[in-house]
C-alpha positions in Angstrom: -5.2 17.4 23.7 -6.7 20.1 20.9 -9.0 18.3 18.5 -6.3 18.6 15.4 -3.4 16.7 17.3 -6.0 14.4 18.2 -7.0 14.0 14.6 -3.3 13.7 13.7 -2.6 11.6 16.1 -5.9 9.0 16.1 -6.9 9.2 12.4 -4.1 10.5 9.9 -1.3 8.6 11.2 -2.9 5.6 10.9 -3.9 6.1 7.6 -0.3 6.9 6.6 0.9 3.9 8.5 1.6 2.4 5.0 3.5 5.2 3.8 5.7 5.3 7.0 7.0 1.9 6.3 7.6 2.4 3.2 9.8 5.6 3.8 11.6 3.9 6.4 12.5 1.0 4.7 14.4 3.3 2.4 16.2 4.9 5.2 19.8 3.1 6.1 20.1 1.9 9.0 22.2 4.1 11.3 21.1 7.3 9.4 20.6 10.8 10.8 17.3 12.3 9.7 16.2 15.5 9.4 12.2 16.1 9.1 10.7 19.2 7.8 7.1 19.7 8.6 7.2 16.4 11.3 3.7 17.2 12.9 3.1 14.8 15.5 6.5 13.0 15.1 5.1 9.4 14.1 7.7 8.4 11.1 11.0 9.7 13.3 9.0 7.5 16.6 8.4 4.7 14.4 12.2 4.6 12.9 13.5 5.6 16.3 15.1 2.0 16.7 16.6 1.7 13.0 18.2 5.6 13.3 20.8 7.0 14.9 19.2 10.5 15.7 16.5 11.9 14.6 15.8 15.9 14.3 11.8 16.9 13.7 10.6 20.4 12.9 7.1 22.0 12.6 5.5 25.3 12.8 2.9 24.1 15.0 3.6 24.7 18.5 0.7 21.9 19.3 2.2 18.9 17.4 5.7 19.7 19.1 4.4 19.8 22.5 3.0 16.4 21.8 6.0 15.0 19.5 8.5 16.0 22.7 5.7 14.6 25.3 6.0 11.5 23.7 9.6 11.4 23.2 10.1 11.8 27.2 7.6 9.3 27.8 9.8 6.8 25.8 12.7 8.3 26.8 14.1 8.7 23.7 17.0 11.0 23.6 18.3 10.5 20.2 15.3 12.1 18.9 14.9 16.2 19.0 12.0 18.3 18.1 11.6 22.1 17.3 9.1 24.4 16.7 10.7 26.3 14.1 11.0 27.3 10.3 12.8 24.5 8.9 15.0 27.3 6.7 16.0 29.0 10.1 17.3 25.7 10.8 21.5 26.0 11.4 23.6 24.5 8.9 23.7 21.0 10.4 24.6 18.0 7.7 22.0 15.0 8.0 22.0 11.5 6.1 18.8 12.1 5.1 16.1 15.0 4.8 12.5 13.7 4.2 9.0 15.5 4.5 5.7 13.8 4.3 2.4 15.7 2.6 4.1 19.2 3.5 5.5 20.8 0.3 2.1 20.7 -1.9 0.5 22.9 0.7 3.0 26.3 0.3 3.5 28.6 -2.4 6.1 27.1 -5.2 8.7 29.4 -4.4 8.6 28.3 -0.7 8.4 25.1 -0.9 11.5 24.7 -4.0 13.3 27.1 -0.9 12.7 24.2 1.9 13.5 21.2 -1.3 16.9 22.7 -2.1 17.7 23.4 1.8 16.8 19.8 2.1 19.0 18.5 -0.9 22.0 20.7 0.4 21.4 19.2 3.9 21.9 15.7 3.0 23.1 12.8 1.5 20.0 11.5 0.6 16.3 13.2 0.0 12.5 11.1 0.4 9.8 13.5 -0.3 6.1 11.8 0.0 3.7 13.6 -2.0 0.5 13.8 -3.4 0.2 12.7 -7.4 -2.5 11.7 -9.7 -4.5 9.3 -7.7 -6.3 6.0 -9.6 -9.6 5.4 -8.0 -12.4 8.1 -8.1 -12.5 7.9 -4.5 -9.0 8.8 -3.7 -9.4 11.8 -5.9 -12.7 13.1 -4.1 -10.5 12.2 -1.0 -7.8 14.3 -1.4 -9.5 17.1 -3.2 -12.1 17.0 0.1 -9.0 17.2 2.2 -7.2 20.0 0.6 -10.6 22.1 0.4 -11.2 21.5 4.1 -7.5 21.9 5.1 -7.1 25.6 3.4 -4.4 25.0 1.2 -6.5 24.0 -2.0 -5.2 27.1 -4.6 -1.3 25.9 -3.5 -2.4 22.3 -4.0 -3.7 22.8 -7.3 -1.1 24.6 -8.8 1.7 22.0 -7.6 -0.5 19.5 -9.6 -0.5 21.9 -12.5 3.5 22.8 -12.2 4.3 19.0 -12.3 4.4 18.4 -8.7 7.9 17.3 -6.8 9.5 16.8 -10.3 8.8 20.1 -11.2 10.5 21.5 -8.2 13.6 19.1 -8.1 14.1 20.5 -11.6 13.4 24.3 -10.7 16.8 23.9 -8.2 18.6 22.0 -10.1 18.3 19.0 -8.4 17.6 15.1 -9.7 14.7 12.9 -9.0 16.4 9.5 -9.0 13.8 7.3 -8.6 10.1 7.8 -7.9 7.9 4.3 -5.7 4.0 4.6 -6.1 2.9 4.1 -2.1 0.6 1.3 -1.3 -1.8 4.3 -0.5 -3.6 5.3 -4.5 -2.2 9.5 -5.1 0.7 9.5 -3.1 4.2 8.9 -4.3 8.1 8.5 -2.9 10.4 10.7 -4.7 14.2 9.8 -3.6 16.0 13.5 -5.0 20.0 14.1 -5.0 21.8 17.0 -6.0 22.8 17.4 -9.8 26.3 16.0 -10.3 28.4 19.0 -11.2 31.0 18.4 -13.8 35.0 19.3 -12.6 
């Protein structure tokens, strides 16, 4: 296994376990779900018995190969992964589109592309995102994480743009309701399209 599934795998899933339940205790039962940037898979595995099918997409050929291993060993058949751009995704309709600490790291004008594919996808959108932590050690945390992870200019100027607001409102699209996670800087924004008047 390379040493960053491992990490994944081991260490950052586990500290996101908090976040997972919280995400899929706003997923309806029965739902399909469509997940762009799923790395190793863990929130579609860990609402694999509350969904009806779940669909995962990464560009890391690494965390797929473990996502899919893992999905045979449980022989889980309602649950597909791909390593592929989520926007070269075909035009499937999903219940709900969700991504977890993905859309900070790209340029804005990528990651409003993937948030409006995601809102025309589905009924229903749960972004998870970094915001303005609380404690001083959460914001060393995550500003240690983003330095180390290579992605700290993009994740500095989606806390100066306004962060997942900002982009629902750049498409066109409505945050309906935003949950502060159990886990201090990260938030849940639920996002629909804008109702368009007939």
């Amino acid at each position: 296994m390379r040493f960053k599934v491992w990490l994944k795998s081991r260490v950052a899933d586990r500290v996101l376990l908090p976040l997972r339940k919280e995400l899929i205790e706003l997923i309806d039962p029965g739902s399909t779900v469509f997940e762009v940037g799923c790395g190793t898979g863990d929130l579609l595995f860990r609402s694999a018995s509350k969904i009806k099918s779940g669909y995962g997409v990464d560009l890391d050929p690494a965390m797929i190969e473990f996502a899919g291993n893992k999905r045979l060993e449980r022989d889980l058949d309602h649950l597909t992964f791909e390593c592929i751009d989520a926007l070269q995704v075909s035009n499937t309709q999903f219940d709900v589109s969700t991504s977890t600490l993905c859309l900070h790291e790209l340029p804005e004008s990528k990651a409003c592309d993937l948030l409006r594919l995601m809102v025309d996808r589905s009924k229903v959108v749960l972004i998870a995102d970094y915001t303005a932590a609380k404690s001083t050690s959460s914001k060393i945390g995550i500003e240690f994480d983003e330095l180390i992870s290579g992605h700290y200019g993009n994740y500095k100027r989606y806390r100066r743009s306004g962060e997942i607001p900002s982009y629902a409102e750049k498409i066109d699209a409505v945050v309906e309701l935003e949950i502060a996670s159990e886990i201090d800087g990260i938030s849940i924004w639920k996002i629909s399209k804008r109702a368009t008047n007939s």
